[in-house]
N, C-alpha and C positions, 0 to 999 in steps of 0.2 A: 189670547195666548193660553192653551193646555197647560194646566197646573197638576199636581199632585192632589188628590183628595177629589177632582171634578167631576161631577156627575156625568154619565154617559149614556148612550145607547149604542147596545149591539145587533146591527140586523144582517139576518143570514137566512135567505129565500124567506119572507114573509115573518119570520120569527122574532119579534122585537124583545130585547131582555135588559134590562137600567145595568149598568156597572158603577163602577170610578177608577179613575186613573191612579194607579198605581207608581208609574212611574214617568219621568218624561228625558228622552234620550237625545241625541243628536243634533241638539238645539231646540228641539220640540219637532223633529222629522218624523220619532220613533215614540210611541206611547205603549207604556205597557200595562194594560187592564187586565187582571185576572191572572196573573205570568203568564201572558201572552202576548207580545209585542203587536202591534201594529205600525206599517212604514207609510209616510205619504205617499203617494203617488204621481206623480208631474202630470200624468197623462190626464187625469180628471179632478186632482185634487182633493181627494178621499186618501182616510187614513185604512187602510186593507191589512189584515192579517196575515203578517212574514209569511212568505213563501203562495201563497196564493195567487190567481189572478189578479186583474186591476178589478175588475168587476165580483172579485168573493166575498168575504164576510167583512163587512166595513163597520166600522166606527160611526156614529156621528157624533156632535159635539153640543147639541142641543138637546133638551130634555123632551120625550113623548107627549104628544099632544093634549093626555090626560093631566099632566102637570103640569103644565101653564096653566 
């Protein structure tokens, strides 16, 4: 479950960037890293950047492979 303070990544065409969650809305649907929401998706199950496609700038919830 997506918390407040969570480490993140943002990738958006090949560009990976660390965030943290900011805020968590909707029951945890809506996550807001950076003031910028991100909405789940039904279709794939990726958190995507409001107003984008299902396939835009997503979220993940795991941390980059150099930090593991």
């Amino acid at each position: 479950m997506p918390y407040p303070g969570m480490p993140v990544t943002v990738m958006h065409l090949g560009v990976v960037e660390r965030a943290v969650v900011d805020e968590v809305r909707d029951g945890g649907r809506t996550l807001v890293v950076g003031g910028v929401p991100f909405t789940l998706r039904r279709l794939n199950g990726w958190f995507v950047r409001e107003g984008e496609p299902y396939y835009g700038t997503r979220l993940v919830l795991t941390a980059p492979p150099e930090d593991r």
